[in-house]
N, C-alpha and C positions, 0 to 999 in steps of 0.2 A: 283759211287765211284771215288775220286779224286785221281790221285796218283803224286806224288812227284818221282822227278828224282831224279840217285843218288849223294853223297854227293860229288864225285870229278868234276861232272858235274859244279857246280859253279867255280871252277877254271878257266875251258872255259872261250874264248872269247867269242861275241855275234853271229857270225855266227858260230861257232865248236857249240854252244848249240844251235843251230837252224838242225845245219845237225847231230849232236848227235838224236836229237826228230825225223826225221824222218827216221835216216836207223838204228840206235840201240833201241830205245824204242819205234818203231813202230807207231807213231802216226804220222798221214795220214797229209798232206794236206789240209785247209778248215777247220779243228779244232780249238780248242778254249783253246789259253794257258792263265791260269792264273797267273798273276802276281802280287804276295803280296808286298807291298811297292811302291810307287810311286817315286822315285827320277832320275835323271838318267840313273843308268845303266837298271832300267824300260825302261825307255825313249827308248834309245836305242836295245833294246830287242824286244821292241815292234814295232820297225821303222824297223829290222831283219826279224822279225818274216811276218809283212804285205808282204814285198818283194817277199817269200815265199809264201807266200799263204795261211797262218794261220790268225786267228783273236785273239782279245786280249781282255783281261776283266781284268781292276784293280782294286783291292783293294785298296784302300787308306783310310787315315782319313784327309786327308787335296786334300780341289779344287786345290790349288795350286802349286800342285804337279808338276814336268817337264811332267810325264807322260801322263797325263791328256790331254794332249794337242796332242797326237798321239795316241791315244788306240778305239778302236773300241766302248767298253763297259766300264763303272768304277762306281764299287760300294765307295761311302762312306761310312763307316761304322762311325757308331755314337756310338760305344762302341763295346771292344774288346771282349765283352762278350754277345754280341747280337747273340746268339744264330740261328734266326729265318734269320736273314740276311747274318752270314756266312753259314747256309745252301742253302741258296737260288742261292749265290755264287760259289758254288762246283755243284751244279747243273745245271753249265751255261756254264763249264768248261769237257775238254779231261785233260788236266794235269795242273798241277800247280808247280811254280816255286816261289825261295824265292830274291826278289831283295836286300834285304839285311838283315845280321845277327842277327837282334834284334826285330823280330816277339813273338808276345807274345806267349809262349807255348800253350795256350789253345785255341790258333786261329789251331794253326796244328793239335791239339789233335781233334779238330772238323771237320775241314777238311777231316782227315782222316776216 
């Protein structure tokens, strides 16, 4: 099961959501946070997160993402309704995070 932080958590900056994940939502160290969307504040999430001691797995639909360039793991997906590939993704992941606002509902709805 993937779970999603909650929703004021994205307010954080990039280190408040990294010591958020492990002294309030309990997820250890050496984990594997996923991150939906490739831009940016990915980018820097992910460069947060290593520091720490976590690993990273993006999501994206574009190679050329900022992200791409710092993440441990990154799936492309080839359609937001690949089913068989966002499972595979949530199964590769401790938690998962949204780098930005305009994720297609039925990627989370599977996710979840």
């Amino acid at each position: 099961m993937t779970y999603f932080l909650q929703q004021d958590y994205h307010s954080l900056n990039c280190h408040q959501q990294i010591t958020y994940m492990i002294h309030d939502s309990h997820v250890p160290p050496g984990s594997t946070i996923g991150i939906l969307g490739g831009g940016q504040l990915g980018k820097m999430i992910s460069v947060a997160a290593t520091k720490l001691g976590y690993k990273t797995h993006l999501l994206t639909d574009n190679l050329n993402n900022p992200s791409v360039q710092v993440t441990n793991n990154v799936t492309i997906l080839d359609s937001h309704t690949n089913t068989k590939q966002l499972l595979e993704f949530a199964s590769s992941i401790s938690v998962a995070t949204l780098e930005f606002e305009n994720i297609p509902s039925n990627i989370i709805n599977i996710l979840q």
